[in-house]
One Martini backbone bead per residue (centre of mass of N, CA, C, O) as a GRO file, in nm:
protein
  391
    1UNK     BB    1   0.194  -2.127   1.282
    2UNK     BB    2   0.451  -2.349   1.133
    3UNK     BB    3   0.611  -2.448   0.862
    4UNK     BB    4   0.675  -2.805   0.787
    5UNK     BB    5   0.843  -2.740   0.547
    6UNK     BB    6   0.991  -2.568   0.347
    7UNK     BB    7   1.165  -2.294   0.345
    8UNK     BB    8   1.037  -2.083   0.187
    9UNK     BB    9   1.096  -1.787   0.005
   10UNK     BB   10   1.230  -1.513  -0.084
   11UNK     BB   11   1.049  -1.234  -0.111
   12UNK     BB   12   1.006  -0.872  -0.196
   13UNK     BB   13   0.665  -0.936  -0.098
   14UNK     BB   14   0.428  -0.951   0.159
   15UNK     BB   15   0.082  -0.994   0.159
   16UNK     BB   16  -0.155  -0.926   0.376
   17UNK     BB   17  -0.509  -0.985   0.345
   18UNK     BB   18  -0.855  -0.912   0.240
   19UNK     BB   19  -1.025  -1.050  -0.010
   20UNK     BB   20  -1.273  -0.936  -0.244
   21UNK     BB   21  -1.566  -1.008  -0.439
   22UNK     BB   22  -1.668  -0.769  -0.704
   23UNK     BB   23  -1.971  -0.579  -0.767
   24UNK     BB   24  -1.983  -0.401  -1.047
   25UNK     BB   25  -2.182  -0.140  -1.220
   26UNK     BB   26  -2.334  -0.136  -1.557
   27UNK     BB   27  -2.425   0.125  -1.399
   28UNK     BB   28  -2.547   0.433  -1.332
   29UNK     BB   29  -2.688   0.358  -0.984
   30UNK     BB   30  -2.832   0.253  -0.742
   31UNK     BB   31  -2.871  -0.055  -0.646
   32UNK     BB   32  -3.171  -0.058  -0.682
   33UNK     BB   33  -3.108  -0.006  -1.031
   34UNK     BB   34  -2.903  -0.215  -1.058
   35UNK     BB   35  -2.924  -0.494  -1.291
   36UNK     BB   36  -2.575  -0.579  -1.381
   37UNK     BB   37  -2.292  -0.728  -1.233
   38UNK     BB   38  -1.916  -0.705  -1.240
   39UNK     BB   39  -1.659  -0.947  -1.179
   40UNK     BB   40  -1.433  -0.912  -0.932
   41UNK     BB   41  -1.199  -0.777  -0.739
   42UNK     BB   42  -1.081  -0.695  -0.354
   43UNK     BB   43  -0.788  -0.561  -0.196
   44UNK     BB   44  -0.538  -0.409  -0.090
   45UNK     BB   45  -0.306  -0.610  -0.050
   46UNK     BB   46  -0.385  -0.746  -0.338
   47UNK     BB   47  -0.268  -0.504  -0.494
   48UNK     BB   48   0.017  -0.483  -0.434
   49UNK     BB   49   0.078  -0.725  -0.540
   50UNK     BB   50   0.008  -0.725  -0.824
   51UNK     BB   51   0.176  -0.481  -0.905
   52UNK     BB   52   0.460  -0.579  -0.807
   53UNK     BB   53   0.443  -0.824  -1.036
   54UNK     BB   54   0.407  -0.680  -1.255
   55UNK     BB   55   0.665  -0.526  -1.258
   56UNK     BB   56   0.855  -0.788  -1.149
   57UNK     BB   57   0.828  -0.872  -0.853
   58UNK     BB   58   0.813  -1.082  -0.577
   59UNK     BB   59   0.490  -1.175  -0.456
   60UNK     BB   60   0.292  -1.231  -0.192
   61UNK     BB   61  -0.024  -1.379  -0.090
   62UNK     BB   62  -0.173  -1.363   0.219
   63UNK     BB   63  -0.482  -1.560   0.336
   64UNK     BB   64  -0.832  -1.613   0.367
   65UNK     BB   65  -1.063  -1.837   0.172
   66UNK     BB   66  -1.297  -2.013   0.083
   67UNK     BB   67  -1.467  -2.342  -0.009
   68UNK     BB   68  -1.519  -2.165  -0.291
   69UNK     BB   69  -1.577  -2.001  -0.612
   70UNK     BB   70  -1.478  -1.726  -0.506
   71UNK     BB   71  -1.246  -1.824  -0.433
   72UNK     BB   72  -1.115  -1.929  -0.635
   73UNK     BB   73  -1.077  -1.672  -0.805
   74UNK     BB   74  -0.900  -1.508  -0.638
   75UNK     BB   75  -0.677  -1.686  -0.656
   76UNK     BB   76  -0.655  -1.691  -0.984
   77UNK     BB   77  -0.658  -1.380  -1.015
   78UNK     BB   78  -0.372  -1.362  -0.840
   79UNK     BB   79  -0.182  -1.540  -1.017
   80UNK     BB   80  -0.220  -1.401  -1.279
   81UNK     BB   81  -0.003  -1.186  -1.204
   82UNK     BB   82   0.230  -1.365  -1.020
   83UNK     BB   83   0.142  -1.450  -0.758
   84UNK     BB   84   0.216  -1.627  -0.459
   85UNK     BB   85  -0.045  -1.841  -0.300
   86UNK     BB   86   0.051  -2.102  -0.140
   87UNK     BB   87  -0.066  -1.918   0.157
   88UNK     BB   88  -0.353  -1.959   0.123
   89UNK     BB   89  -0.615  -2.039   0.276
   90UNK     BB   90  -0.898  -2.262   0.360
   91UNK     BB   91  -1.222  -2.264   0.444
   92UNK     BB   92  -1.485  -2.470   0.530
   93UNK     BB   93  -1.683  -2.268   0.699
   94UNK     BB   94  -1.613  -2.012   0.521
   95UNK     BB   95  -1.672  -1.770   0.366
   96UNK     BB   96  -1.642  -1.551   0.123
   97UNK     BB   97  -1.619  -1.282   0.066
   98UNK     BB   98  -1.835  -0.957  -0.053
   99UNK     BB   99  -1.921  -0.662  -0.299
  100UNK     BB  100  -2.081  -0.390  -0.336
  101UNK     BB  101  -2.081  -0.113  -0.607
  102UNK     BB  102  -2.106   0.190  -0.714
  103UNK     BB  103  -2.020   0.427  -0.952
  104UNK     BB  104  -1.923   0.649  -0.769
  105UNK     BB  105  -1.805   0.822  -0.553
  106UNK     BB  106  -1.602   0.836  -0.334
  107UNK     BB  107  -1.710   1.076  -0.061
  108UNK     BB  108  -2.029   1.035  -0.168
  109UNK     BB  109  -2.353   1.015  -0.165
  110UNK     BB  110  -2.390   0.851  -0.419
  111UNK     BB  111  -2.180   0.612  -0.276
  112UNK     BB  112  -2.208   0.263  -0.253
  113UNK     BB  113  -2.166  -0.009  -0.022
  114UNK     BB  114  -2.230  -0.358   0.038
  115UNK     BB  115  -2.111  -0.591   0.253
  116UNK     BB  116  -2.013  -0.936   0.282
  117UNK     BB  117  -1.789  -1.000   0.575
  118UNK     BB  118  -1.901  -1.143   0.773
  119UNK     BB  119  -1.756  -1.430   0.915
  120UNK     BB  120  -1.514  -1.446   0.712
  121UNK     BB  121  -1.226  -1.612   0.648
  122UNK     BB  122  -1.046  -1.373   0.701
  123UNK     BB  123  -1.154  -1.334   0.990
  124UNK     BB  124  -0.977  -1.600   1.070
  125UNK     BB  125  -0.712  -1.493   1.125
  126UNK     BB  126  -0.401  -1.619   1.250
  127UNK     BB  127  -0.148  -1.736   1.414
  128UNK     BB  128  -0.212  -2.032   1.423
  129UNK     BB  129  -0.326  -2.057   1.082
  130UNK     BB  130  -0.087  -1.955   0.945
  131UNK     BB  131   0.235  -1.922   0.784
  132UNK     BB  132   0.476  -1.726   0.942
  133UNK     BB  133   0.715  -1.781   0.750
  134UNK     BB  134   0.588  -1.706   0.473
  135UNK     BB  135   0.529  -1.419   0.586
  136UNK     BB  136   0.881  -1.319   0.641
  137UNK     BB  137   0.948  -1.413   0.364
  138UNK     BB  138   1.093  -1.108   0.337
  139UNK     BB  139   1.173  -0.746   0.248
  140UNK     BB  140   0.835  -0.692   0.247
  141UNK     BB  141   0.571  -0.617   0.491
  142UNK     BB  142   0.215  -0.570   0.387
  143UNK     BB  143  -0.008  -0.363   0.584
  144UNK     BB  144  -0.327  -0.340   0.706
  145UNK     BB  145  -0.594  -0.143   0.895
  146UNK     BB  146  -0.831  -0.340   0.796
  147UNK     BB  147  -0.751  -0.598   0.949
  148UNK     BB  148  -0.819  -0.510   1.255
  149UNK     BB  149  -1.102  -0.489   1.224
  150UNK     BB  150  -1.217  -0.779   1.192
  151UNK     BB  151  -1.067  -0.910   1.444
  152UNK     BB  152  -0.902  -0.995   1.686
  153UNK     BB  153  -0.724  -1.217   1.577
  154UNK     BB  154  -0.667  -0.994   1.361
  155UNK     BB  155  -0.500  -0.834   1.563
  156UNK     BB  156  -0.329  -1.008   1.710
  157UNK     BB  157  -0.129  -1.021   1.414
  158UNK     BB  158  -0.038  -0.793   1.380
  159UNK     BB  159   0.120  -0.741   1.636
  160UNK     BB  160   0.313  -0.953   1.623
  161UNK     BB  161   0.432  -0.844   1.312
  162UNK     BB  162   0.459  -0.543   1.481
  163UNK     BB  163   0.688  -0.683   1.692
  164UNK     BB  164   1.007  -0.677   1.771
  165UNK     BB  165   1.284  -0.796   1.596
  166UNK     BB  166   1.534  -0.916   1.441
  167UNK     BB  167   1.426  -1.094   1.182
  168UNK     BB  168   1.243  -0.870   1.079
  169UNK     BB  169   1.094  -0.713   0.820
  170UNK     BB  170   0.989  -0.466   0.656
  171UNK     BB  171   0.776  -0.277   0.756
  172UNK     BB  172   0.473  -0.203   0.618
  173UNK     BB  173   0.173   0.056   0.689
  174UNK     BB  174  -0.173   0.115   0.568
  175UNK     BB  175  -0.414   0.260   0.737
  176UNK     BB  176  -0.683   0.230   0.564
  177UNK     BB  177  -0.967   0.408   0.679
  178UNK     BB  178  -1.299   0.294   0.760
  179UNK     BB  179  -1.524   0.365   0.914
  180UNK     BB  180  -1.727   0.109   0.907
  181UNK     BB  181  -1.495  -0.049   1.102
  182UNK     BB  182  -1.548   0.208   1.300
  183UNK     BB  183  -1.773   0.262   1.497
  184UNK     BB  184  -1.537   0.295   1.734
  185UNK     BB  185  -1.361   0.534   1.763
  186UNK     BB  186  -1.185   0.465   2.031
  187UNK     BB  187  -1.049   0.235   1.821
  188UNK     BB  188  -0.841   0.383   1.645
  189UNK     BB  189  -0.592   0.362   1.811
  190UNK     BB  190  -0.476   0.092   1.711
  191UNK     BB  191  -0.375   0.189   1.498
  192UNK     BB  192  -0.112   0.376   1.595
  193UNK     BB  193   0.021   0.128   1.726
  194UNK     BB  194   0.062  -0.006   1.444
  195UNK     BB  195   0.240   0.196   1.328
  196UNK     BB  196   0.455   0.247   1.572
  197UNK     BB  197   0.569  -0.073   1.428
  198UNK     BB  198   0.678   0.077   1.194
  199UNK     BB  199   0.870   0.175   0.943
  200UNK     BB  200   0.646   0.243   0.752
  201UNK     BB  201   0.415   0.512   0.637
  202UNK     BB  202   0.078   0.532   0.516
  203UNK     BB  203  -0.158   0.824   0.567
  204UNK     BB  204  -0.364   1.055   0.524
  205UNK     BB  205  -0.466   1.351   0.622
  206UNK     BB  206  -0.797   1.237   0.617
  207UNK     BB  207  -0.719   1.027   0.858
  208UNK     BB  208  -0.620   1.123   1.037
  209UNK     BB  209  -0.827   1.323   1.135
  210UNK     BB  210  -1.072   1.091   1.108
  211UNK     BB  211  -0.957   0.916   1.353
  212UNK     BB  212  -0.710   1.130   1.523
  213UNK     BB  213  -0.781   1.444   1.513
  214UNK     BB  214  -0.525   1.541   1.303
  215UNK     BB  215  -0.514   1.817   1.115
  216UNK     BB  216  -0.189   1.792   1.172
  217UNK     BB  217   0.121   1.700   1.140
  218UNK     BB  218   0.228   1.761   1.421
  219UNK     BB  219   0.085   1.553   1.599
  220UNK     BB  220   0.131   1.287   1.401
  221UNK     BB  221   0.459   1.282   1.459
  222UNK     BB  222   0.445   1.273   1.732
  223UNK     BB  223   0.287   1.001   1.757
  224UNK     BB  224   0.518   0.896   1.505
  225UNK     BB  225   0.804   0.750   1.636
  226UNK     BB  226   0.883   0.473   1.506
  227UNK     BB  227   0.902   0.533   1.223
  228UNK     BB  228   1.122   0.642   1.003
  229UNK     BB  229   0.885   0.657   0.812
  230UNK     BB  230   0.658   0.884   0.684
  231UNK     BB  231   0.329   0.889   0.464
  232UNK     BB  232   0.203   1.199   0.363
  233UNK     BB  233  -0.113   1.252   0.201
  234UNK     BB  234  -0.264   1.468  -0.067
  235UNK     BB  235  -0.360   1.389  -0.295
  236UNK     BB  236  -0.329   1.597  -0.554
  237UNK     BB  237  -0.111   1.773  -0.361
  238UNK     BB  238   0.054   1.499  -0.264
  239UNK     BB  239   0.366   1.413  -0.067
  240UNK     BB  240   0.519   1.355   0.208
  241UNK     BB  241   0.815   1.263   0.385
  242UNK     BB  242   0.964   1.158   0.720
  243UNK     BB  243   1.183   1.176   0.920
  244UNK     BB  244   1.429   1.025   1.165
  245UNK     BB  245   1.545   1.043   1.475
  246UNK     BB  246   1.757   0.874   1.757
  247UNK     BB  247   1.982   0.962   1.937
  248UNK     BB  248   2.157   1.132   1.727
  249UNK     BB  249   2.065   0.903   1.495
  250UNK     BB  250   1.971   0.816   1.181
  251UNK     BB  251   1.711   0.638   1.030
  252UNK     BB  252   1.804   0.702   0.788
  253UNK     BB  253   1.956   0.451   0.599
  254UNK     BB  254   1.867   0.218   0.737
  255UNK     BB  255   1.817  -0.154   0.794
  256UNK     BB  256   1.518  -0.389   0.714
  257UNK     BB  257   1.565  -0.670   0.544
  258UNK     BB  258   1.776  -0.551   0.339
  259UNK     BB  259   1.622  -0.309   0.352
  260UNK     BB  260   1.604   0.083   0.278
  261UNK     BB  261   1.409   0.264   0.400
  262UNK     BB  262   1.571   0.570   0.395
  263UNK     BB  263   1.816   0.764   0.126
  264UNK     BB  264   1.986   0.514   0.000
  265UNK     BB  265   2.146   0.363  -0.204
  266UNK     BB  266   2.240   0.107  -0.328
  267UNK     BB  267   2.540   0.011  -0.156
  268UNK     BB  268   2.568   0.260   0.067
  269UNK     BB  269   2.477   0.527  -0.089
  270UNK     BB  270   2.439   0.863  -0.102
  271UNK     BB  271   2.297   1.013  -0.269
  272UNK     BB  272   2.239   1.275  -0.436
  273UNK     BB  273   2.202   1.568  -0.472
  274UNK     BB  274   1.851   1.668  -0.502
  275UNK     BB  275   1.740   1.343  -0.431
  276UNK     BB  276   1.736   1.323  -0.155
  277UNK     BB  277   1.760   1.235   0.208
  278UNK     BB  278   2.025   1.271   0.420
  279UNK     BB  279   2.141   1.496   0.319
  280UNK     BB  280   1.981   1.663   0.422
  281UNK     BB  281   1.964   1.865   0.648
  282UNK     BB  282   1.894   1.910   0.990
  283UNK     BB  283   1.557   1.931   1.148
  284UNK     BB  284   1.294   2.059   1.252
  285UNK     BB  285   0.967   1.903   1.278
  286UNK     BB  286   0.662   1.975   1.338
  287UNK     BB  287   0.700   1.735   1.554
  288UNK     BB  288   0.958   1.762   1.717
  289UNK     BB  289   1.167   1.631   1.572
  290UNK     BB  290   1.508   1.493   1.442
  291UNK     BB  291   1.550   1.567   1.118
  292UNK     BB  292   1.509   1.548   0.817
  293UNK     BB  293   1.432   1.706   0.564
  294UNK     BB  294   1.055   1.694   0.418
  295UNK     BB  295   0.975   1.552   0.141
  296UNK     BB  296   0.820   1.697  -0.157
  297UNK     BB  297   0.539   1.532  -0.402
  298UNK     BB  298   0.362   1.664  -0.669
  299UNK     BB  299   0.126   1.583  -0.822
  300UNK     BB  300   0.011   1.497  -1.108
  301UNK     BB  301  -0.229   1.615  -1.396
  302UNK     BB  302  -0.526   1.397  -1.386
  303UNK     BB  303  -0.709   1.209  -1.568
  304UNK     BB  304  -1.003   1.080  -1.410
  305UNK     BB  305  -1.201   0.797  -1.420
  306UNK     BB  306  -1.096   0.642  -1.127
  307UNK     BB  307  -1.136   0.638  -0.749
  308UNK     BB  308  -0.982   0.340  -0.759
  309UNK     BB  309  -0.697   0.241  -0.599
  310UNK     BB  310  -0.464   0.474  -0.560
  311UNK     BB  311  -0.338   0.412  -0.241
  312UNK     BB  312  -0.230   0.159  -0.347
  313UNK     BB  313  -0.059   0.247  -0.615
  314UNK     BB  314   0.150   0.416  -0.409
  315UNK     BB  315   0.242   0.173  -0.241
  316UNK     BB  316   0.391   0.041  -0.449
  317UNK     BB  317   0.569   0.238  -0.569
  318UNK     BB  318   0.723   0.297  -0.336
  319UNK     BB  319   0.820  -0.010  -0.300
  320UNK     BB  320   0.959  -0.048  -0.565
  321UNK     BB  321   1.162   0.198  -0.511
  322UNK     BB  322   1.271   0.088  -0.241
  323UNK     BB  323   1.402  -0.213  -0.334
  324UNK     BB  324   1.568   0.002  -0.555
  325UNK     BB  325   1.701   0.233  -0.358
  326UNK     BB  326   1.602   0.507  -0.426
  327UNK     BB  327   1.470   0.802  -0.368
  328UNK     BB  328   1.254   0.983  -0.171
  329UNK     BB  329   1.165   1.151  -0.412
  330UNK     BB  330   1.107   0.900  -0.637
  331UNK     BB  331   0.944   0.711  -0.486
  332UNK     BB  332   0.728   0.961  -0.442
  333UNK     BB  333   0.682   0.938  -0.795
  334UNK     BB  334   0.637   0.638  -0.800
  335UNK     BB  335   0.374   0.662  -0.662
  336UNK     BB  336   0.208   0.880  -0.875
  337UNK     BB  337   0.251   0.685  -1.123
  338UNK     BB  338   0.059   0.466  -1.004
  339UNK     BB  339  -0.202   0.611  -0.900
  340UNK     BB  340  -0.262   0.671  -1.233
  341UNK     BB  341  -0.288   0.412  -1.377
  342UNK     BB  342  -0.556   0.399  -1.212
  343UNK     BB  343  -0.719   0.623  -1.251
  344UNK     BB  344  -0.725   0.604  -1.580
  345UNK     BB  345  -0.903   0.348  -1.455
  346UNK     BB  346  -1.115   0.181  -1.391
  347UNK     BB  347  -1.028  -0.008  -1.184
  348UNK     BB  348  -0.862  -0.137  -0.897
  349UNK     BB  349  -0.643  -0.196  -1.165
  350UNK     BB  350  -0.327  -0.191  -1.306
  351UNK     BB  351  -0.079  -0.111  -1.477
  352UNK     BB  352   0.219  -0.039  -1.481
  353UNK     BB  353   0.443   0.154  -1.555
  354UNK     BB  354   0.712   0.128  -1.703
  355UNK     BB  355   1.009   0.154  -1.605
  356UNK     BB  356   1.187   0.355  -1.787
  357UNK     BB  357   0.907   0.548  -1.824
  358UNK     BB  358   0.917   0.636  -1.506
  359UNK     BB  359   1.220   0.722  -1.473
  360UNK     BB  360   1.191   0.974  -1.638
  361UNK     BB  361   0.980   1.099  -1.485
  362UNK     BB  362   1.107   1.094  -1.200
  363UNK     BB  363   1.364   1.301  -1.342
  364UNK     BB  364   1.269   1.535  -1.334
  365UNK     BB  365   1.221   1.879  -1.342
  366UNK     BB  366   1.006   2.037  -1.153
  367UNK     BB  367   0.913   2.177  -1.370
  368UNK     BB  368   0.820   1.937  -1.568
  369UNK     BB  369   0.655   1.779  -1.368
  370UNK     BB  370   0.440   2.031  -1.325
  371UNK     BB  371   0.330   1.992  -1.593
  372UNK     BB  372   0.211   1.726  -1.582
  373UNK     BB  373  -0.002   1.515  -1.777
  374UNK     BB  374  -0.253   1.244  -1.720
  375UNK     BB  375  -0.401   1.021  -1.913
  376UNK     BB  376  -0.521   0.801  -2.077
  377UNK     BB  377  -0.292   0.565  -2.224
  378UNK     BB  378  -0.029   0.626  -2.068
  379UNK     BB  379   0.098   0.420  -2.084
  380UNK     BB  380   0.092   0.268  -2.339
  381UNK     BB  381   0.276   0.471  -2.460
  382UNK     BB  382   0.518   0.389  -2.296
  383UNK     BB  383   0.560   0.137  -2.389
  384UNK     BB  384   0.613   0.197  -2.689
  385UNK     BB  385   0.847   0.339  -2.612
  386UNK     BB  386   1.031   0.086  -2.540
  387UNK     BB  387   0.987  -0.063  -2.785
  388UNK     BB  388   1.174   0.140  -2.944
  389UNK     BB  389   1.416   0.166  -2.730
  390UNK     BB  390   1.429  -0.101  -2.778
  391UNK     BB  391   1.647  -0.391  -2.915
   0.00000   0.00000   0.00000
């Protein structure tokens, strides 16, 4: 449905998907001998409203969550990081999501998950049911693979917002493969189908790997033909991103939803030499399309607290900095620095870095940047240093 009052305020970011309230251990250790979890909130795409709303940026988070306390909380806890929740619809008849989690290490034995969200409010968003109106008023509508797997009704909402339009925003899309919600390997091909309908696209080394069998870049760029950007993460690693050409044509550079894809600073002037972008000459990339050279964005290195939450965190950043016209060499350095504010801190939220002391660490020399190391308390102690540089 189409919402029937005023025509929506058009934010930032939209972010759409399910958000559930998350009860984590007050100690190290099974499930089954943890005496008392701490509540939380969790879900990928309202973890990215959230850090781009504490940055500053106007942020919408659309989903559906039940009549019940535990929605009451989500919602409340959604807002009060400054997202605007007013499409958020309740359901009377669907509970709100939750879910338990062991204190260990995710992708390891030690780690424990038990979901409780079969049949959940937000499993039955649907076009019919959401303000689609609410959800394109935006210069970027942030979506993820796990909505596509709640249920087919939300299968069918990614495709149509993932459809082809003229006055569609940009659209960004984190694969964020879940092995749990796809039992039937043969069903993750519908992620490739939904990222080749996004302008950005971010996915793990390791999705592509165990989702859709691609353990090298080059049959994954041959694979991910529509999107202007891929960003492929490595983990400690780095992360590189990729742009593509079209009948010799730079897809890096175009503009959509008034947002500029990638590689041009805003007000259409291009890159500085050295700072990322189409100005780099043109090569074939691994995956044989025709397209700017990919630039490639080292991770500093972090002393880790907690491994949850840094992959919503890093497309955050990269998202705060292409709103900002950024190149993308410095936006893929301002998301390493947004998923460290988060390895860094125990939950799976954290304060993103003030921006003018990201903005200096991301324009370091590349000597500079690999040397950075970044411990607990390193926001803070940015923010200290605004807070005396500012008069």
């Amino acid at each position: 449905m189409t919402a029937t009052g005023p025509t929506p305020d058009v934010v930032d970011v939209v972010a759409l998907g399910e958000s559930m309230v998350t009860f984590l251990p007050a100690r190290v250790g099974r499930l089954a001998d943890v005496p008392e979890f701490l509540r939380g909130i969790g879900g990928a795409e309202s973890n990215v409203a959230c850090a781009l709303a504490a940055a500053g940026h106007t942020a919408r988070w659309v989903s559906r969550v039940g009549a019940d306390g535990f929605g009451d909380h989500l919602v409340e806890t959604v807002a009060a990081y400054g997202v605007d929740v007013s499409a958020v619809r309740r359901d009377p008849d669907r509970p709100t999501g939750v879910y338990f989690r062991t204190a260990g290490e995710r992708g390891t034995e030690a780690h424990e998950v038990a979901y409780y969200r079969a049949g959940s409010a937000a499993s039955a968003m649907s076009v019919a049911n959401l303000d689609l109106d609410a959800v394109r008023s935006a210069r970027v509508l942030h979506l993820s693979g796990i909505t596509a797997a709640l249920s087919g009704e939300c299968l069918a909402l990614l495709r149509e917002l993932t459809a082809a339009r003229a006055d569609r925003p940009l659209v960004s899309f984190d694969v964020n493969y879940r092995p749990g919600l796809w039992p039937d390997p043969a069903r993750t091909g519908v992620l490739l189908e939904l990222a080749r309908g996004a302008d950005i696209v971010f996915v793990g080394a390791d999705e592509a790997r165990d989702a859709w069998g691609m353990p090298d870049t080059g049959p994954l760029l041959s694979a991910l033909t529509g999107p202007a950007l891929v960003v492929v993460k490595q983990g400690a690693d780095g992360a590189t991103a990729y742009g593509r050409e079209a009948g010799g044509v730079t897809v890096c550079g175009r503009e959509a939803g008034g947002v500029t894809v990638c590689g041009r600073e805003a007000g259409g002037r291009p890159p500085a030499a050295g700072r990322g972008g189409p100005a780099a000459p043109a090569r074939r990339t691994p995956g044989g399309e025709h397209g700017p050279a990919p630039l490639r964005a080292s991770a500093p290195e972090v002393d880790v607290v907690a491994a949850v939450g840094a992959g919503d965190a890093f497309a955050a950043g990269f998202l705060s900095a292409t709103l900002r016209g950024l190149p993308v060499r410095d936006r893929l350095r301002h998301g390493h620095l947004w998923a460290a504010a988060v390895l860094t801190e125990a939950g799976d939220l954290a304060a993103p870095p003030a921006r003018g002391h990201a903005d200096r660490l991301a324009a370091l020399d590349d000597a500079a940047w690999g040397r950075l190391r970044l411990g607990p308390g390193w926001t803070r102690a940015g923010e200290a240093l605004e807070e005396v540089r500012t008069p």
